[in-house]
C-alpha positions, 0 to 999 in steps of 0.5 A, spaced: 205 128 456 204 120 457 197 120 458 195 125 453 198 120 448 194 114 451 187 118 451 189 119 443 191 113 442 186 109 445 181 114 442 184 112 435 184 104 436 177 103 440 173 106 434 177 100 430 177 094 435 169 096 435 168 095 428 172 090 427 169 086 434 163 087 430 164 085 424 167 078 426 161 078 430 156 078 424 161 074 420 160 068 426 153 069 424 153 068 416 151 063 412 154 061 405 151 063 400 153 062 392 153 068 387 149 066 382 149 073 378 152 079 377 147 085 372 150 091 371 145 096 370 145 101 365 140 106 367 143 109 373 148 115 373 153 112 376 156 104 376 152 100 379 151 091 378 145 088 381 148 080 384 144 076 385 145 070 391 142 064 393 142 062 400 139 055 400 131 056 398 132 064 397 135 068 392 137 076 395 139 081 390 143 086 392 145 092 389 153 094 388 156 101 387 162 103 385 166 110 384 168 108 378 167 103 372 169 097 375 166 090 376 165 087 382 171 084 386 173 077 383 169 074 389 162 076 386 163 073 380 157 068 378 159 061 381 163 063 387 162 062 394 161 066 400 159 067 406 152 072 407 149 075 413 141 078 412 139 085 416 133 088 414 135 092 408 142 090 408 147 084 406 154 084 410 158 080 405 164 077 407 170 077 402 177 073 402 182 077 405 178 079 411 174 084 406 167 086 407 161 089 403 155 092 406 149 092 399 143 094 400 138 088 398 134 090 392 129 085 393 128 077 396 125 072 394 123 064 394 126 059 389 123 052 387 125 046 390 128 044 384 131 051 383 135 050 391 136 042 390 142 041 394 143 050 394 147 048 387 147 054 382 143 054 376 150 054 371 151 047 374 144 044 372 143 047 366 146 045 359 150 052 356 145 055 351 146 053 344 148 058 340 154 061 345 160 063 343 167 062 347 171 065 346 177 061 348 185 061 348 189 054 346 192 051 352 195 045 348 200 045 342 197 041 336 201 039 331 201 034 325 208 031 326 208 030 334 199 030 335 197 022 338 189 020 337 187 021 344 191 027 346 188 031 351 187 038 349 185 044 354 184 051 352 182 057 357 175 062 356 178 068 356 172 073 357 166 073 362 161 070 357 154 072 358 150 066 358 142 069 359 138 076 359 139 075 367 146 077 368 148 069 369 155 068 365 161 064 364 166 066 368 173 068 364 179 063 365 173 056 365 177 052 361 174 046 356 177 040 355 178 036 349 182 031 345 185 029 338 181 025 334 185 024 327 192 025 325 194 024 318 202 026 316 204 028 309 206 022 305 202 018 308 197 016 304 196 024 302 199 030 299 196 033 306 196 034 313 189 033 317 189 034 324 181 032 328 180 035 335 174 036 339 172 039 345 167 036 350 167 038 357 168 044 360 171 046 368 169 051 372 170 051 379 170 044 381 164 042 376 164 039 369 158 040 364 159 036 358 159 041 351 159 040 344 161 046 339 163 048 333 169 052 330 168 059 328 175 062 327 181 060 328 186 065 329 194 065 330 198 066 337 202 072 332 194 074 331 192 075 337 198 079 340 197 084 334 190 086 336 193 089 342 197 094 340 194 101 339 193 104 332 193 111 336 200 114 339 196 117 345 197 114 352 190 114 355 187 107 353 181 110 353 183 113 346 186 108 343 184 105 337 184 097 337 182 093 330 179 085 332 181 079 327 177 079 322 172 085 319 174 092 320 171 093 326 173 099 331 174 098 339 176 104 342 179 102 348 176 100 354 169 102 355 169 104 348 165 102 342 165 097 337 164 100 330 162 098 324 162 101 319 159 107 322 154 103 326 155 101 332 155 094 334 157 093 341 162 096 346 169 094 348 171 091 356 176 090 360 177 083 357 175 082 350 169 085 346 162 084 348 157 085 341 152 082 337 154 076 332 153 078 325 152 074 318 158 077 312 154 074 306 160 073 304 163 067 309 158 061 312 158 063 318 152 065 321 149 070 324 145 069 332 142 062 331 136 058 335 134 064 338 141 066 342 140 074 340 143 077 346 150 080 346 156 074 345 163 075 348 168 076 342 175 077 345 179 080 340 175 078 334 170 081 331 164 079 330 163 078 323 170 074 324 170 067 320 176 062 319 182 061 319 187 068 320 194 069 319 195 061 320 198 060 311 195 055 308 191 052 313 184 051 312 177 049 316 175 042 312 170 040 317 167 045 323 163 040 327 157 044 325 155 037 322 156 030 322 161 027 327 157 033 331 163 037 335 170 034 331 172 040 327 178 037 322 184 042 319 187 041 313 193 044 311 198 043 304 204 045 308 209 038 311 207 041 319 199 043 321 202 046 327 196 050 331 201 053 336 200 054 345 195 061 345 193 061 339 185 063 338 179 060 337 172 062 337 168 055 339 160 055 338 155 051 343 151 046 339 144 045 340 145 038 344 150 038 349 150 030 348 150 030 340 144 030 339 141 027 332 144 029 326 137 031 323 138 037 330 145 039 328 143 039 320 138 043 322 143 048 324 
């Protein structure tokens, strides 16, 4: 009886400590590789994303497949960092936690010399688009009362924002830095309260990219906690009716579309909407600008979204659209501008990183 046990056993675990000899074998062979893309592809029947890797002077894209509607794993996401191992028509990717991927390699090909200088990422290298929306959620209480020229401020992107028509995008929870730049209390020397902020850096993964935006909508914690509750009594998420700040714009649930009116203008994800910049006649915001016409990353906005929501009698003075380029300043008749912790923000990138020339930014 004790042997039969054994041969079971041992027939069980030999297959396991083959596989895994193996895999540690490969992964001993890898080499590193950087995410530089991750594609989704609408035209096949099941759920696929082409991500792309560099590893040194060559880019491999391969292809994931998923049972289900899901992204790629966290590690799989532009700008991370892992370790590869090419055969034939195969790359063994090898993930966090001793996990590991096997994805067919859909084509190879060889990059430039400036492309794979020092195997950085092109986001690295590259100014963010002019015209990109960052959809971003403020870190840092702003207050009129207790605010100091110089305060650091930081907010976090909270959706994936697609930075190209490649698949190359900026991963969701990047944050962006900025500081105060004016602080005018109520009573002195004005009837009002002014607070000046702007950001110029953003963070991810260890780089810094110097960036120059505009405010385009601005939106209260309370604001932004309401659009989460379903406007619908059903439990299926994919049912529920979830209305974004500012128009009267329709996501139904994730996965679902973003309806306007009776068209559709985007589609709703696991993290925010993903739909085309419209221009209300009625607002001075605008529309796709500088030739930035794909799809924008609009959180819990919507896309016609422009100002300020559900923040009383606080108004947008100055956007930084421009001269001083990238300061966006609030007014407020109220004694406290208080811009509180979560509150929501949609931040356009302007034309020059650097600020530019007026005349640029005018252009505008």
């Amino acid at each position: 009886m004790k042997t039969f046990i054994f041969l079971v056993v041992t027939s069980f675990l030999l297959p396991c400590c083959l596989y895994a000899s193996s895999d540690q074998g490969l992964a001993q062979a890898s080499q590193q590789a950087t995410v530089i893309s991750a594609k989704k592809l609408d035209r096949t029947s099941n759920y696929a994303y082409d991500v792309g890797f560099q590893v040194g002077c060559t880019l491999y894209v391969a292809r994931y497949k998923s049972a289900n509607d899901y992204v790629p794993p966290q590690s799989l996401t532009p700008e991370s960092t892992v370790n590869v191992r090419p055969e034939k028509h195969w790359l063994h990717v090898f993930l966090p936690l001793g996990r590991s991927l096997e994805m067919r390699i859909v084509s190879t090909s060889a990059l430039g010399s400036d492309a794979c200088h020092d195997n950085a990422p092109a986001m690295a290298r590259e100014a963010l688009p002019a015209g990109t929306i960052l959809p971003v959620s403020l870190n840092s209480t702003i207050r009129s009362d207790k605010s100091q020229i110089g305060d650091t401020i930081t907010a976090t992107v909270m959706q994936d924002v697609p930075l190209r028509s490649d698949g190359i995008s900026l991963p969701k929870g990047s944050k962006i830095t900025g500081h105060v730049t004016q602080v005018v209390r109520q009573g002195q020397k004005s009837d009002e309260s002014i607070v000046s902020f702007q950001f110029d850096q953003l963070q991810m993964r260890g780089r810094t990219v110097p960036v120059s935006t505009n405010l385009r909508a601005l939106a209260s914690a309370m604001a932004v906690s309401e659009t989460h509750t379903p406007r619908t009594s059903t439990d299926n998420p994919s049912d529920w009716n979830l209305v974004p700040i500012g128009g009267d714009e329709v996501s139904y649930g994730q996965g679902g579309p973003v309806i306007q009116g009776s068209e559709i203008v985007g589609e709703s994800t696991g993290q925010g909407t993903l739909a085309y910049a419209t221009q209300d006649i009625n607002t001075e915001c605008r529309g796709s600008v500088d030739g930035n016409s794909h799809a924008q990353a609009f959180w819990v906005f919507s896309s016609q979204a422009c100002g300020v929501y559900w923040y009383g009698d606080v108004k947008i003075l100055h956007s930084g659209r421009n001269n001083p380029i990238g300061q966006v300043t609030l007014i407020s008749e109220g004694k406290v501008l208080n811009l509180g912790k979560g509150s929501g923000m949609l931040l356009r990138v302007d034309r020059a990183s650097d600020k530019g020339t007026q005349a640029s930014a005018e252009a505008k």
